[in-house]
C-alpha positions as CSV (number, residue, x, y, z in Angstrom):
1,X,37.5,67.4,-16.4
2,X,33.9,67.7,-16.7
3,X,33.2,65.0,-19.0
4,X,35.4,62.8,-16.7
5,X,32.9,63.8,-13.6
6,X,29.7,63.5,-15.8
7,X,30.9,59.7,-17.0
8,X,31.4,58.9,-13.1
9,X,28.1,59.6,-12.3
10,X,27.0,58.0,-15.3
11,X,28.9,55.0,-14.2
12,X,27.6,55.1,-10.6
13,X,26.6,51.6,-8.9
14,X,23.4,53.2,-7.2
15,X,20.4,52.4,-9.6
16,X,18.3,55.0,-8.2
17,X,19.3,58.7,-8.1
18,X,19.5,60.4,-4.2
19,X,17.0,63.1,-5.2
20,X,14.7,60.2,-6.3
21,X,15.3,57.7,-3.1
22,X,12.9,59.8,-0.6
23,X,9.9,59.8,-3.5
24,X,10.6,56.2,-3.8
25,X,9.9,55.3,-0.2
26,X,7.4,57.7,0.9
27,X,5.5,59.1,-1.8
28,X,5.9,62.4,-3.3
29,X,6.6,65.2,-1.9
30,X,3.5,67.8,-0.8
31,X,2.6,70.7,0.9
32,X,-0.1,73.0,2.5
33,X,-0.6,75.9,3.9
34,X,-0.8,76.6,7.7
35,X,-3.0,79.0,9.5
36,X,0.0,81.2,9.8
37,X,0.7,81.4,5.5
38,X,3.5,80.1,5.7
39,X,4.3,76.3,3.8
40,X,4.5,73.3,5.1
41,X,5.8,70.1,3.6
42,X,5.2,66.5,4.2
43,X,5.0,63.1,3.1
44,X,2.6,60.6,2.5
45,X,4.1,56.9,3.7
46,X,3.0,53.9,1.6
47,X,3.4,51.5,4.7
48,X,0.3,51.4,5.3
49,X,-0.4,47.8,5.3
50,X,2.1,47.1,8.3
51,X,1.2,44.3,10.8
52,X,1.9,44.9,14.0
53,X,2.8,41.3,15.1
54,X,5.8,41.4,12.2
55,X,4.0,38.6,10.6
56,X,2.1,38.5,7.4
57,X,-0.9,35.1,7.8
58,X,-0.3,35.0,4.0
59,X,3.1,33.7,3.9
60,X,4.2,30.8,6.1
61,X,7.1,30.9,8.6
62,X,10.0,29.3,7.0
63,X,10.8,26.2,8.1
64,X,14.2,26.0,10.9
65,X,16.3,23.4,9.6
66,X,19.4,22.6,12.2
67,X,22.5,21.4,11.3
68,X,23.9,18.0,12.3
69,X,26.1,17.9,15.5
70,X,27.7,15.0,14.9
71,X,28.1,14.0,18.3
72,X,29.8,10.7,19.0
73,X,29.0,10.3,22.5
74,X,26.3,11.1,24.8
75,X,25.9,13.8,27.7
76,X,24.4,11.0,29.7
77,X,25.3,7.5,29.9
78,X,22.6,4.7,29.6
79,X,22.2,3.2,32.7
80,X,22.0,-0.3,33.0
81,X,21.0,-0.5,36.6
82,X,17.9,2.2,36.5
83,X,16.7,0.7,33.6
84,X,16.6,-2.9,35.2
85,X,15.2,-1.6,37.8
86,X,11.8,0.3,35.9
87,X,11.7,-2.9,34.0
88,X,11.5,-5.3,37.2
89,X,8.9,-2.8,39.1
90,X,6.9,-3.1,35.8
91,X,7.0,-6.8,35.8
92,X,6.3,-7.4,39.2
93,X,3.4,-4.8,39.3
94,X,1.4,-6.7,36.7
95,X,2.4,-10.2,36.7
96,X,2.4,-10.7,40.1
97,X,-0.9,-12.3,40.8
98,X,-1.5,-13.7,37.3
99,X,-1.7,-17.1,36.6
100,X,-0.3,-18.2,33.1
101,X,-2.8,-18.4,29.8
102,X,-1.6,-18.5,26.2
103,X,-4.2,-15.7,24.9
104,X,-3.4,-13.3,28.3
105,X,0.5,-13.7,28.1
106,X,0.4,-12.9,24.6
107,X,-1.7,-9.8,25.2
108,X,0.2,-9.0,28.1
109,X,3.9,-8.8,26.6
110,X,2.7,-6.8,24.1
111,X,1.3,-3.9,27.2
112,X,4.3,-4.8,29.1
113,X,6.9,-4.5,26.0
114,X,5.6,-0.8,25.8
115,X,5.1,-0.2,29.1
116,X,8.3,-0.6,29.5
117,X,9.9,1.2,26.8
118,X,7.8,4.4,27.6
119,X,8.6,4.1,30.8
120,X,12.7,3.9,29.5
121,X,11.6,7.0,27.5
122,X,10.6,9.2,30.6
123,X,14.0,8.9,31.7
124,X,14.9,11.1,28.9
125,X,18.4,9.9,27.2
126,X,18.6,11.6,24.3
127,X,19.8,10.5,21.0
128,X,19.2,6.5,22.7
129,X,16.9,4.3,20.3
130,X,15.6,2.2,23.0
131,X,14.5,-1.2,22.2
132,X,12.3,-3.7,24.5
133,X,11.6,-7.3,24.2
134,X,9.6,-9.4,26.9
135,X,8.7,-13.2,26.4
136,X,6.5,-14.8,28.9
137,X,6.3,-18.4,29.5
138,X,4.1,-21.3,31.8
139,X,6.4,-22.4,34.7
140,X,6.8,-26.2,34.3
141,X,9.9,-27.1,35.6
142,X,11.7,-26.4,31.9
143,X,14.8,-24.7,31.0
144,X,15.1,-22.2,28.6
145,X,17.7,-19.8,27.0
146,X,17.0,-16.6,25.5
147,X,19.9,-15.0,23.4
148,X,20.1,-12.2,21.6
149,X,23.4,-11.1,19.0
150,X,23.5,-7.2,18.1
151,X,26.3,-5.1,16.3
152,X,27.2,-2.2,18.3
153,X,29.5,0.3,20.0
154,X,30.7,-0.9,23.5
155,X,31.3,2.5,24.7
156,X,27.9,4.1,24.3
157,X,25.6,0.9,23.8
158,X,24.3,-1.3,26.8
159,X,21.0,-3.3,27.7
160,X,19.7,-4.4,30.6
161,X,18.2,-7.8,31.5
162,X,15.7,-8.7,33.9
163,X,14.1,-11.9,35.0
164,X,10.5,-12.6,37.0
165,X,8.8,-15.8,38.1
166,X,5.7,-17.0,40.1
167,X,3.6,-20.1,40.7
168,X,2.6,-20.5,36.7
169,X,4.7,-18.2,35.1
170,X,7.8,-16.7,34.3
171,X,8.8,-13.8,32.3
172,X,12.3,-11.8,30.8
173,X,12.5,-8.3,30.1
174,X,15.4,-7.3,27.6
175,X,16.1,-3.3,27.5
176,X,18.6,-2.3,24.5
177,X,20.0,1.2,24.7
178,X,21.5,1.8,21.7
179,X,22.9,5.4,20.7
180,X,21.7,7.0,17.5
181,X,24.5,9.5,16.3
């Protein structure tokens, strides 16, 4: 019986003994005497290096990695109408006055093309990969067509279109709102 209890606690899953736990984690044991005679023990703790913020500077915070969600439609629809309507106010705020030239126009639909599209981005639809195109063009009594072909999801994908003309110029604002599972 005893050689059965003394091959248990040989066998034991604990690596370190319980009498040899509390000298492990706070130093060993000491003692003094007190004014009185009589002894007192204590312990001496080796956590002495422990930052308050529960941060050490030497390590870095891991990094957070978040799993996919794998949402196939968005909380909020994009709107077709609102954006048409922050692309024409952009148009008509700068081109209203301007008189057509090849090296302004050129500049200008590149400010207006992110304009635009920043201005799209204020309107915060997430997980939307907004694209914007704008061509500008002299007025001469011409025709022209501008078409565009995209593969996409007719429920969650739209654009908007918007048109602006004066004396010497006219211009086309194209707004793709395309959702990026």
């Amino acid at each position: 019986m005893a050689a059965a209890k003394e091959s248990s606690a040989k066998l034991s899953l604990d690596p370190v003994p319980p009498d040899m736990r509390r000298s492990l984690l706070f130093g060993p044991r000491a003692s003094t005497k007190n004014l009185t005679g009589s002894r007192q023990s204590f312990t001496r703790s080796t956590l002495n290096m422990f930052n308050p913020s529960g941060k050490d500077a030497s390590i870095p915070a891991p990094k957070i990695l978040y799993e996919p969600t794998y949402k196939m439609e968005p909380d909020v629809k994009f709107s077709a109408a609102k954006v048409g309507a922050v692309a024409q106010a952009a148009l008509e705020e700068y081109l209203k006055d301007m008189k057509y030239s090849r090296e302004t126009c050129r500049q200008m639909t590149v400010t207006l093309t992110e304009l635009i599209r920043n201005r799209v981005k204020e309107l915060k639809y997430e997980r939307y990969k907004i694209v914007c195109m704008v061509n500008i063009g002299s007025f001469q009594d011409q025709a022209m067509r501008i078409t565009s072909r995209c593969l996409w999801d007719p429920d969650t994908d739209t654009f908007a279109s918007v048109s602006f003309q004066n004396k010497s110029l006219y211009a086309n604002a194209v707004v793709y709102g395309i959702y990026w599972e």
